[in-house]
N, C-alpha and C positions, 0 to 999 in steps of 0.2 A: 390958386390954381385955375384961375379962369384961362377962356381957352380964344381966340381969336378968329377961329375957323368952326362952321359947323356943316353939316350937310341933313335936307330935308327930315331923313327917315331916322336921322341921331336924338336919340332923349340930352339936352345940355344941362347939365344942373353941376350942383359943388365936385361930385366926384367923376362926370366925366362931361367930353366933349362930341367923344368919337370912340368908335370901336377901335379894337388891335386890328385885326383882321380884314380893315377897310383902307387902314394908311396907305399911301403908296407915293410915288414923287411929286404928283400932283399937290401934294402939303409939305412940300420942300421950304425951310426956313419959315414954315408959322408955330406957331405955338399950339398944343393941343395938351387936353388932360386926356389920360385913359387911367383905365380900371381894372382889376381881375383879381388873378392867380397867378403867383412865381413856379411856374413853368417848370425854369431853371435857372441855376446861376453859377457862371462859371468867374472864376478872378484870373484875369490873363495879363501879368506884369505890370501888375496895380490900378490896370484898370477891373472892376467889377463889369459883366454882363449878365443879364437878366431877360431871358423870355417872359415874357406876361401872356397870359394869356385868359380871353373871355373867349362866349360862343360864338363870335365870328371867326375867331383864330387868333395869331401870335403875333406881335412885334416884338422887337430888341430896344430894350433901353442900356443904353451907358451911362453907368455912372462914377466920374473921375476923382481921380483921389486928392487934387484938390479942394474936394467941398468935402470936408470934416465931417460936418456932420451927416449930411447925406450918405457918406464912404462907410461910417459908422454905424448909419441903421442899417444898412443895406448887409454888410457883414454880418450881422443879429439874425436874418432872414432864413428860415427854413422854406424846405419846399410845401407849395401849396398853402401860403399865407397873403394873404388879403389886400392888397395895395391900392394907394390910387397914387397917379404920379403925374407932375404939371415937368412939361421938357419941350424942346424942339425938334422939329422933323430934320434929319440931314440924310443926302444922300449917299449908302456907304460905297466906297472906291470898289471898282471893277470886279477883283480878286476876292470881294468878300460876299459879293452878291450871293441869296440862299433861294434856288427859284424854286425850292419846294414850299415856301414861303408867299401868302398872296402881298404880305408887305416887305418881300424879300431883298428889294431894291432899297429900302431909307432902314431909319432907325432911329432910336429918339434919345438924345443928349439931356437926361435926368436934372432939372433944376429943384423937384421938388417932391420929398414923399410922404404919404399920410400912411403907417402902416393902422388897418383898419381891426384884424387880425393875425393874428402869430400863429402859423400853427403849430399844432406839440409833433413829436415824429411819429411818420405814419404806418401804418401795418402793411402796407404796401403800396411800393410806388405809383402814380398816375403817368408819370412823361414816358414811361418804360414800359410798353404793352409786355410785362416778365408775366409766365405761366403763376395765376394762382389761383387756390382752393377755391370752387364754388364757395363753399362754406362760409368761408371768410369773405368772397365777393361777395354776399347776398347777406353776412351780417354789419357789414360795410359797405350798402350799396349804394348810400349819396357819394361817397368816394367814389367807386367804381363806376358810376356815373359819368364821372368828370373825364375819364378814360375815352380818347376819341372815338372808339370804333362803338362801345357802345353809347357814346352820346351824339351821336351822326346816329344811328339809330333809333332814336328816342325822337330825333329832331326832321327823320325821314316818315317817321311813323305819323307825326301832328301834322304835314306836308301831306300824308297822305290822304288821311280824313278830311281835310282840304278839300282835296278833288272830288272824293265821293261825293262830298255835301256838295260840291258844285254841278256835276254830273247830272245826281238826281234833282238837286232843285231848280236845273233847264229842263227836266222833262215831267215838272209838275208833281213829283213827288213832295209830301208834306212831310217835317220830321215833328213826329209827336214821341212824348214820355208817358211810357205805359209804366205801372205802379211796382216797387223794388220787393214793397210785403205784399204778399197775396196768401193765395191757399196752394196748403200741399196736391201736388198731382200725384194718383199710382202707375201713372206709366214712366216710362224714362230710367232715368240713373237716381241716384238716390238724393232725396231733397235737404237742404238745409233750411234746420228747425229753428225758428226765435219765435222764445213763451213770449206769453202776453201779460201784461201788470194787472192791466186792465179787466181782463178776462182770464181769472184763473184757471190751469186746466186746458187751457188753449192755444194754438200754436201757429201762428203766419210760417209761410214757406218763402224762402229767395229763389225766384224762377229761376227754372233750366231755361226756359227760354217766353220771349214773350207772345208767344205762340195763341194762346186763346185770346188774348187780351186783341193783336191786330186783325186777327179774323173777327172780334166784334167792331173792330172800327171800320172795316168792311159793311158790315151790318148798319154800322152806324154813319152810311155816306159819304165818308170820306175814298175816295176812289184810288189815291196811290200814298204810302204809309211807308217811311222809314225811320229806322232810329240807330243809331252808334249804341245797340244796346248792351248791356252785363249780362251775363246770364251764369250761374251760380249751380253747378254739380261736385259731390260729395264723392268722387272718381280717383284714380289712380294716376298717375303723371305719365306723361310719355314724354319722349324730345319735343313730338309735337303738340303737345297738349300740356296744358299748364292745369295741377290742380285743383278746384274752391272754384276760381275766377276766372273767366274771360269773356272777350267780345267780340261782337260778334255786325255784319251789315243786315240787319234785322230789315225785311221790304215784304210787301203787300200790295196786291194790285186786283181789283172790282174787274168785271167783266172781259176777262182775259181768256185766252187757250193758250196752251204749252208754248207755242211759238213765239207768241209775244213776249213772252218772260224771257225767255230765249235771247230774242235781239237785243231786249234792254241792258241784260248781264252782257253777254259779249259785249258789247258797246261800252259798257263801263272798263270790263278788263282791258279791254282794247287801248281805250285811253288813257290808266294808270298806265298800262307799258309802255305808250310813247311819251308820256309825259310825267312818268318817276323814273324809266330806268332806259339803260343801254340796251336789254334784252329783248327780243322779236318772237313773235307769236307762230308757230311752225304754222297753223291751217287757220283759214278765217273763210266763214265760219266756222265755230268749230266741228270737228266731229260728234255724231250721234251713233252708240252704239249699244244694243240693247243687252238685257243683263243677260239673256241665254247666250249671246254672240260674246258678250265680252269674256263669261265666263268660259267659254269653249275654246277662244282664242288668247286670253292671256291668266285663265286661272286666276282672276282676281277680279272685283268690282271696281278697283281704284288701281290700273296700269298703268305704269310708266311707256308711254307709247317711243319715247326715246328710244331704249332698248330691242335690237333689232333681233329678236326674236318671239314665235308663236307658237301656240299649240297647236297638235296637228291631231286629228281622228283619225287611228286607222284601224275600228272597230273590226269593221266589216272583212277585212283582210283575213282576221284570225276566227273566223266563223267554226269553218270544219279543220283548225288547227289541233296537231297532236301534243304541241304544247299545251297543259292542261292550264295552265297558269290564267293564260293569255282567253285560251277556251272559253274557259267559265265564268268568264267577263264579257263577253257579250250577250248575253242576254237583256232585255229593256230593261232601262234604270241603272246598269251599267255600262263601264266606255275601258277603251282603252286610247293614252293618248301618246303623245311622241313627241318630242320637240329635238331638233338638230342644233349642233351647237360646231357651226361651220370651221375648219381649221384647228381645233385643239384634240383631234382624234389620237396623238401623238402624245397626250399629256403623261407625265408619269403614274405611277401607281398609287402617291397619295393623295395627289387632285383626286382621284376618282372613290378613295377612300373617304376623305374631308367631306365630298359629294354624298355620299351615301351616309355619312352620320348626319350630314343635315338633313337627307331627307327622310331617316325614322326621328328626330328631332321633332319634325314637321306630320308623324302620323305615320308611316310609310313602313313598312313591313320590312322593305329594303329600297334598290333602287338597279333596274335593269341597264342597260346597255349594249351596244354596240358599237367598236372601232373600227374606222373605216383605212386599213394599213395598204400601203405598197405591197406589201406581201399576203393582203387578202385581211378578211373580216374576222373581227377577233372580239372576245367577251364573254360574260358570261354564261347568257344565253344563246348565244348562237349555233351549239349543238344539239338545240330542242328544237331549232326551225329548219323548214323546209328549203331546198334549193331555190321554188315557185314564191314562199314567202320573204325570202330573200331581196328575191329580183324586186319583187313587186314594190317591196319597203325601197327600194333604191330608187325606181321610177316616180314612185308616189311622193316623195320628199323629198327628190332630187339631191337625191346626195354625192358628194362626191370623195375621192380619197384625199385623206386629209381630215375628214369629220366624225365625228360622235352622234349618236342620237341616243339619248335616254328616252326610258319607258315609265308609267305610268299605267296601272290597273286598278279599276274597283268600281264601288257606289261612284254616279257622276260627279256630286258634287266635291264629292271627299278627295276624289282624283286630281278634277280641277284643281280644287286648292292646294292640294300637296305640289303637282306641276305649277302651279303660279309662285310657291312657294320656293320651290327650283329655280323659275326664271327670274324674280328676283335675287335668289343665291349667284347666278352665273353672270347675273349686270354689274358687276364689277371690273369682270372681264374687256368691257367696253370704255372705253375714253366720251363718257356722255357730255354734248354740248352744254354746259350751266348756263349760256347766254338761251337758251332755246326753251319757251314755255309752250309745252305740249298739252294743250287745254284738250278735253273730249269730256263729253255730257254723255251719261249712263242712261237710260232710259227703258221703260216697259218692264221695270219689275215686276215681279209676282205678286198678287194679291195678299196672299194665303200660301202658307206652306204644312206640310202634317209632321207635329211635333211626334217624334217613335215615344218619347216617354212617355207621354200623358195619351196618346192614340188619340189623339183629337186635333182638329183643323183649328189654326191660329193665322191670325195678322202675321204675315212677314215683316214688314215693316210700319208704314204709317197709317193705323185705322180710321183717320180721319181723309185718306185721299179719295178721290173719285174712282169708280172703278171703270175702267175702259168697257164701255158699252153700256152705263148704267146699271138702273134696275132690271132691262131684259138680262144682261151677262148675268145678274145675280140671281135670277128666275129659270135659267135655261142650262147655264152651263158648269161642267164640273167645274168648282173652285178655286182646283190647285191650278189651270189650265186661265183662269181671269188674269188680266193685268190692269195694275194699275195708273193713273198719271202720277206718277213718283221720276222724280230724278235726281243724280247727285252731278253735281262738276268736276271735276279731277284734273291737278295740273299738276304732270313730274311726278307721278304715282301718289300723291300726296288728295285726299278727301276736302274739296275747301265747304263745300257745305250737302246739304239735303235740303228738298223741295217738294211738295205738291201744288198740283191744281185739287182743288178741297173739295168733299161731300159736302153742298150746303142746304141739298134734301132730307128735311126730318125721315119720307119714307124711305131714302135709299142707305141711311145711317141705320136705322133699324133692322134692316133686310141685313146689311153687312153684319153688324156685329151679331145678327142671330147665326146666321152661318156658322161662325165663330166662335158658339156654345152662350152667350148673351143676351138674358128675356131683356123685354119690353123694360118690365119696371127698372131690372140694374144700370139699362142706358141711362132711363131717365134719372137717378139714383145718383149715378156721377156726373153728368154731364148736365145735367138740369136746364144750366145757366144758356148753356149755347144751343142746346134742342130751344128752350125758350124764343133764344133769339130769332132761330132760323124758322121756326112756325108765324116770326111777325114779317117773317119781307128781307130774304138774305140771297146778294146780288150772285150770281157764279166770283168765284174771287183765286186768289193761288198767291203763291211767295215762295218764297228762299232768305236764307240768313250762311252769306259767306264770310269763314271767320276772318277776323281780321286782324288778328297777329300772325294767321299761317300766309297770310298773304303777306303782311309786311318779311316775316320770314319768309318765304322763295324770292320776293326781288330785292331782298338784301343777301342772297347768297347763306342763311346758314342754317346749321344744322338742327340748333335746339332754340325753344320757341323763348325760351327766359333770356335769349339776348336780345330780344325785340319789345321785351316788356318793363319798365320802370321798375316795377318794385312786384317783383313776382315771388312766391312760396317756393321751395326748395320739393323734391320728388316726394317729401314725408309729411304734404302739405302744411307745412311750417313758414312762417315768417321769423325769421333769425333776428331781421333788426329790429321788428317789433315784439320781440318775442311772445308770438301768436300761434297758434291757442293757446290761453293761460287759462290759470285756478282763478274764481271769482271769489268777494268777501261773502261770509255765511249773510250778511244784512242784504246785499243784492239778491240771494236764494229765496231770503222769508219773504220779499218786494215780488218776487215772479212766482211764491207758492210753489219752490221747488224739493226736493233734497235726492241727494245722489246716493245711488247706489253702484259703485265704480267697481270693476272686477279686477281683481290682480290676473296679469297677462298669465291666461293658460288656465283659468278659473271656469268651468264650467255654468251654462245657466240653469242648471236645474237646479 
């Protein structure tokens, strides 16, 4: 089955010559071996056809029913068994031409076949994108594998990390490997535990993320730090979030401010999008919009800026209103908010019922409104307002007939979020562009917020960021009123990662976390290693880690993150084909110095 033709970027050896997927008239009458998988195989009036196909794609072999033997194996063939086959290229007539095909034009006339593998029959087809059970996909995932939509995924994903690595290593980023066992951390999601043989009694943790590890490599001179890193949480599964595992563009940068980090990311996203996908970036650069704004305006920290609606304050409106509702919501610390929902003021009555169970769904006591009719304004409250708060509400929000605007009352945050939780509900409503990546960075989160349970001031989010002003802000001013350098990226409502620029002042860590309810000794106590570090010579520094299957999901268009992933766990963090987690032998227990004490589900620990 040797082959007479090769080209540069072809491996040639006994089973092949040439890819399927590469043929075309150009190797009209030579001879060529190729390789794969039977595809399909139809028998059309004695002659047999065969799709083959490898990772390039398909050609057609035929093979005639004058070769005996060949006619004979070829009959034996189920789908998705293992072939290599020595034939010649011809070109097929006119009418038979298949240009959904890159080798659609020739075909290859079968002189000779090695069947490599037979396969048995299979649980479900590969040529036939047919609906089947996660289940079965993900206890069969090298099959489902071989399924093009997710093996064009798998193979756009390793294309993509490509480019990262090419990206960052033109702008001098290093990729270093921070260590897989380390120590448990108590901040974060919950850790995953491997005892020690070695050290009975003892336990390495799989990082959440490699978070201490690159801010010491910071410390330790190296100025720009990246890594395609794992990062390992004991979590719940979402569409977009994959249980146990995933990964993550792990970056670090020495003697940076917010902005810089800034250009570097955009400029990265920038150039996956013109250079992985058809899709175009709405605003470059992108938008900055800080968390009290973004909250006021879209009820969410991570908005789909696509969706062509906002929230609107009209607090102030209902000051000396005789609506008590509405009233006794203005006072500080509460709001009342309003968003219009242009043209569907006409909706029936169970749109607006659907509406209103999502939003006690979402926390809400209920869910006000106003219809904006030809024959005048209608709902449910509109016999508690005034004729002057009427007007005003029309002017202020520009409404017009034909519209809706729902209400919103209470605590601001709670509000917020129940209206964000709205305008998410009513984005359906919209024919959203999929081509169109609506990037926007969060910025100036809170320091500090005051937990009502515990009556005490806490970390909002990351206790290790700078605080905006330093050590004056944390010497002079109330708390909850600090912000931090914290930011998230957000593209198509969707979270791709979290950021700071870092506290790398031992006194300005200490001052923070005392605030905070945290002496002296408990900093030192858990943190030891990196106070250590930064009392020897620790540079200003900052990073972000965007993930990187939520990114290979949005510019591959889908919905749940386990089609972008090779061999991913199931929502009950299971591995089906490995069947993982399992029971271990009691001899592997007495080697780690363990023994279990396992609760029948619904067993209590006392």
């Amino acid at each position: 089955m040797s082959a007479s033709v090769g080209t540069s970027d072809d491996l040639q050896n006994r089973f092949r010559s040439h890819y399927c997927g590469r043929l075309n008239t150009e190797f009209e009458n030579k001879t060529v071996a190729v390789a794969g998988w039977v595809h399909r195989k139809r028998d059309h009036g004695g002659l047999i056809f065969i799709d083959l196909r490898d990772h390039t794609g398909i050609c057609q072999l035929i093979i005639q029913p004058e070769k005996e033997e060949l006619f004979s194996k070829a009959e034996k063939l189920h789908a998705e068994s293992v072939i290599c086959v020595g034939g010649v290229v011809v070109r097929r007539s006119e009418e038979t031409i298949n240009p959904r095909l890159a080798s659609g034009e020739i075909e290859v006339i079968v002189e000779d076949v090695s069947v490599e593998s037979n396969a048995v029959p299979l649980p479900f087809p590969v040529a036939d994108e047919l609906q089947t059970s996660e289940e079965l996909r993900l206890k069969y995932r090298f099959l489902d594998l071989r399924r093009e939509k997710i093996h064009q995924n798998i193979k756009y994903r390793s294309r993509l990390i490509s480019e990262v690595r090419r990206y960052l290593e033109n702008r001098a980023f290093q990729e270093i490997q921070t260590p897989v066992l380390t120590s448990s951390s108590p901040e974060g999601a919950r850790d995953f535990l491997v005892p020690s043989r070695l050290h009975p009694g003892k336990f390495y943790a799989l990082p959440q993320a490699p978070q201490q590890f690159k801010q010491l490599l910071m410390v330790s001179g190296f100025p720009r730090y990246f890594q395609i890193a794992p990062c390992f949480r004991d979590e719940d599964a979402r569409a977009d979030r994959s249980p146990g595992e995933f990964y993550q563009i792990d970056m670090e940068m020495a003697f940076i401010e917010q902005d810089d980090l800034f250009q570097i990311l955009e400029g990265m996203f920038k150039h996956l999008t013109e250079t992985m996908s058809r899709k175009r970036i709405t605003q470059f650069p992108f938008p900055r919009i800080s968390y009290r704004d973004v909250m006021n305006r879209y009820g969410s920290d991570k908005p789909d800026l696509r969706v062509p609606l906002e929230l609107q304050d009209v607090t102030d409106l209902f000051v000396n209103s005789s609506f008590k509702v509405f009233a006794g919501n203005t006072k500080e610390g509460n709001c009342i908010k309003a968003m219009v929902l242009k043209g569907h003021g006409n909706e029936s009555r169970q749109f607006y019922d659907k509406a209103e169970r999502r939003a006690k769904d979402l926390g809400s006591a209920g869910l006000a409104y106003i219809q904006y009719k030809e024959e005048g304004p209608k709902g449910p409250i509109v016999k508690f307002l005034s004729d002057d708060e009427m007007n005003e509400l029309k002017e202020r929000l520009q409404i017009e007939t034909g519209d809706v605007v729902f209400f919103g009352a209470g605590k601001w945050e709670r509000t917020c979020k129940i209206m964000g939780g709205m305008r998410e509900y009513f984005s359906d409503l919209f024919d959203l562009d999929q081509d169109e990546l609506s990037f926007c960075w969060i910025v100036d989160f809170p320091m500090y917020e005051y937990d009502e349970a515990a009556k005490k001031i806490e970390f909002s989010h990351n206790p290790f960021s700078m605080p905006q002003g330093e050590m004056k802000a944390l010497e002079t001013m109330d708390p909850l009123d600090i912000l931090a350098y914290q930011y998230d990226i957000v593209c198509n409502g969707i979270e791709l990662s979290s950021g700071a620029i870092r506290n790398h002042r031992p006194d300005i860590m200490y001052k923070a976390f005392e605030i905070a309810g945290y002496d002296r000794a408990e900093v030192d106590k858990r943190f030891s290693h990196m106070i250590e570090a930064f009392k020897m010579g620790a540079p200003p520094h900052g990073g972000i880690a965007p993930g990187l299957d939520r990114m290979v999901m949005i510019l591959r268009d889908e919905q749940n993150i386990r089609e972008v992933i090779a061999f991913p766990m199931n929502q009950q963090a299971e591995d089906l084909m490995m069947a993982a987690p399992a029971e271990v032998s009691p001899l592997q227990l007495r080697e780690l110095s363990l023994k279990l004490d396992v609760k029948e589900q619904g067993e209590s620990d006392k």
